[in-house]
C-alpha positions as CSV (number, residue, x, y, z in Angstrom):
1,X,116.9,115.9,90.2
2,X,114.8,114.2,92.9
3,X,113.5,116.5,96.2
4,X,115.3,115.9,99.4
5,X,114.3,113.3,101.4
6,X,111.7,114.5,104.2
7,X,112.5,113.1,108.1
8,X,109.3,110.9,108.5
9,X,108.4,113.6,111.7
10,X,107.7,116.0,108.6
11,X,106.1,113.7,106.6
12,X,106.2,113.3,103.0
13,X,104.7,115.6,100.3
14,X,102.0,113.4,97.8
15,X,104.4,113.5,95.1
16,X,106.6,111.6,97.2
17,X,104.1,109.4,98.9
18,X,102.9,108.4,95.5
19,X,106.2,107.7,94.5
20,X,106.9,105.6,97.8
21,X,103.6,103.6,97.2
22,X,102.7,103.3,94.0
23,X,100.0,105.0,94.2
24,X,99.1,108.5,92.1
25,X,99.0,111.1,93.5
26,X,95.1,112.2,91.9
27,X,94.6,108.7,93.4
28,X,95.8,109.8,96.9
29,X,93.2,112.4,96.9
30,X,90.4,110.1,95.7
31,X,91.2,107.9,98.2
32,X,91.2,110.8,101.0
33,X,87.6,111.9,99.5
34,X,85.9,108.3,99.6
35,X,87.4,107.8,103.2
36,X,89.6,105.3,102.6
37,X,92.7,107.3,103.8
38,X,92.2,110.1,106.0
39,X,93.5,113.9,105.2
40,X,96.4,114.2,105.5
41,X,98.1,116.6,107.8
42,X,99.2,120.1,106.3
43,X,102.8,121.1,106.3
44,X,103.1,125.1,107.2
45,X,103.6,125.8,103.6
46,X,99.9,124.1,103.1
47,X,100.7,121.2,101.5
48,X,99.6,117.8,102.1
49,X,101.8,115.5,104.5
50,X,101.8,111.7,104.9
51,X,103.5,109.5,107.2
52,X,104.8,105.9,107.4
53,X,101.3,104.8,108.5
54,X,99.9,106.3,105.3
55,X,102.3,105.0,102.9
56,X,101.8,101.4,104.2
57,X,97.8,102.1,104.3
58,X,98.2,103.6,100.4
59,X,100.0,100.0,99.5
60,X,97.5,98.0,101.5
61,X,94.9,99.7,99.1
62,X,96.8,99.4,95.6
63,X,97.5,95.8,96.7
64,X,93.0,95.4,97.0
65,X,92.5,97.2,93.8
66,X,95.3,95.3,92.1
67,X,93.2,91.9,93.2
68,X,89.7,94.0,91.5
69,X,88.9,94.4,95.1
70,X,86.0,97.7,95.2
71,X,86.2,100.1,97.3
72,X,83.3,99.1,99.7
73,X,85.7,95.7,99.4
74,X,88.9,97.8,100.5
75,X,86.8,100.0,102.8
76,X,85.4,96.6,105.1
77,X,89.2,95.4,105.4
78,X,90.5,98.7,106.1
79,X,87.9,98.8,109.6
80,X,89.6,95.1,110.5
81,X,91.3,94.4,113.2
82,X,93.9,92.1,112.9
83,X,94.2,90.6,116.9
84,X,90.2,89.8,116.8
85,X,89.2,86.5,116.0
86,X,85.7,87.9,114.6
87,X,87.2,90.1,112.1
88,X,89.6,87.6,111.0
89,X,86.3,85.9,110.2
90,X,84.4,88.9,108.7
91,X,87.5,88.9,106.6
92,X,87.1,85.6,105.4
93,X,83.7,86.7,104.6
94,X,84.4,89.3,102.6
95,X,87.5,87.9,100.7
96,X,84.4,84.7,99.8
97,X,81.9,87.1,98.7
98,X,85.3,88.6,96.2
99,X,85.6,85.0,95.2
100,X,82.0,84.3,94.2
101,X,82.6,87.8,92.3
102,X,85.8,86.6,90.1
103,X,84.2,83.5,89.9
104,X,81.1,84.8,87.8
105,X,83.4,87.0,85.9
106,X,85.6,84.2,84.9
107,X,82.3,82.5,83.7
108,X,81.5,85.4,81.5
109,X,85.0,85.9,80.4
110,X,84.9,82.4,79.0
111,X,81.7,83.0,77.0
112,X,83.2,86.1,75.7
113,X,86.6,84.2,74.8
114,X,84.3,81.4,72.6
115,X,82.4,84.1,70.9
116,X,85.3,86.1,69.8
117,X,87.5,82.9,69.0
118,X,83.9,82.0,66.9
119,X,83.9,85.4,65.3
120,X,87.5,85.3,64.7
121,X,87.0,81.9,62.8
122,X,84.5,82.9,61.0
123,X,86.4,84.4,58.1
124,X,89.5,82.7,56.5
125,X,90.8,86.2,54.9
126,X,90.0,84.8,51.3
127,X,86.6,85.6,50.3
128,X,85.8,89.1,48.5
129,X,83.8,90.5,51.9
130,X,85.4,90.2,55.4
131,X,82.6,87.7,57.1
132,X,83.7,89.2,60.5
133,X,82.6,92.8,59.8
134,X,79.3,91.3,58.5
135,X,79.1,89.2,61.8
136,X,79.7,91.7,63.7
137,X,77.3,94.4,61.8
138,X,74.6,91.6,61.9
139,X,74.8,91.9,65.9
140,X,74.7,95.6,65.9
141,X,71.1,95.2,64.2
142,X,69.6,92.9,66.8
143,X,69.2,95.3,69.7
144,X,68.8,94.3,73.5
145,X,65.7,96.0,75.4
146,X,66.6,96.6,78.8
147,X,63.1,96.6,79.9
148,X,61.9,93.4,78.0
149,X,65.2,91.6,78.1
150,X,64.6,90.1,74.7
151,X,66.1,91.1,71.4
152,X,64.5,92.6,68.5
153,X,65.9,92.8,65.2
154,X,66.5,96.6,63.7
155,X,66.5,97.6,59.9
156,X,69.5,99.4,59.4
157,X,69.6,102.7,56.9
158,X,73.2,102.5,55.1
């Protein structure tokens, strides 16, 4: 049995203003902490109370995240306004800078996609020994050093 429905001059309890927005309610009060959504009001009982405003603000952010936006991202848009002509620009800016982001992560999701589709070809299932698990214990003995930035290969103890 769902509560009853709050007038919006009372607000809405998180529960309910996660259910309204999609957003969680442990979400809600991340959000509140990184100041992305400000504290809510308290209801005499303490609990937390959210209006209209807060709902359409918690979508606004799900909508970001949903598009890998961070929260610096989400944060910058949140400041804009919409009737000035330099945010509208600012916003451009930011939504560019997101592009060049998904951009590079698309590049690096292709290489990822050709080195799994290579690994994945690499065995045919008919040999005695599965050549991916060899592949992939081979790469596991060449380790990265973060300082150096060059690999170096490791003796493994089995």
């Amino acid at each position: 049995m769902s509560e009853p429905r709050p007038s919006t001059a009372q607000g809405y309890r998180i529960g309910q203003a996660a259910q309204k927005s999609g957003v969680s309610a442990a979400n809600i009060r991340y959000y509140e902490s990184q100041g992305l959504l400000e504290p809510a009001g308290r209801g005499d009982n303490s609990y937390r109370l959210y209006g209209e405003a807060d709902l359409h603000q918690l979508r606004f952010i799900r909508m970001c995240r949903a598009m890998d936006m961070s929260l610096d991202e989400v944060r910058t848009l949140l400041a804009l306004d919409l009737s000035r002509k330099a945010d509208c620009e600012a916003a451009r800016e930011a939504l560019d800078s997101h592009l060049s982001h998904v951009r590079e992560r698309l590049v690096e999701l292709r290489v990822l996609e050709s080195n799994l589709e290579a690994l994945r070809n690499g065995c045919d299932g008919k040999g005695p020994r599965c050549r991916i698990i060899e592949a992939l214990h081979r790469r596991a003995d060449v380790v990265q050093s973060p300082a150096e930035g060059r690999a170096s290969a490791v003796t493994r103890h089995v």
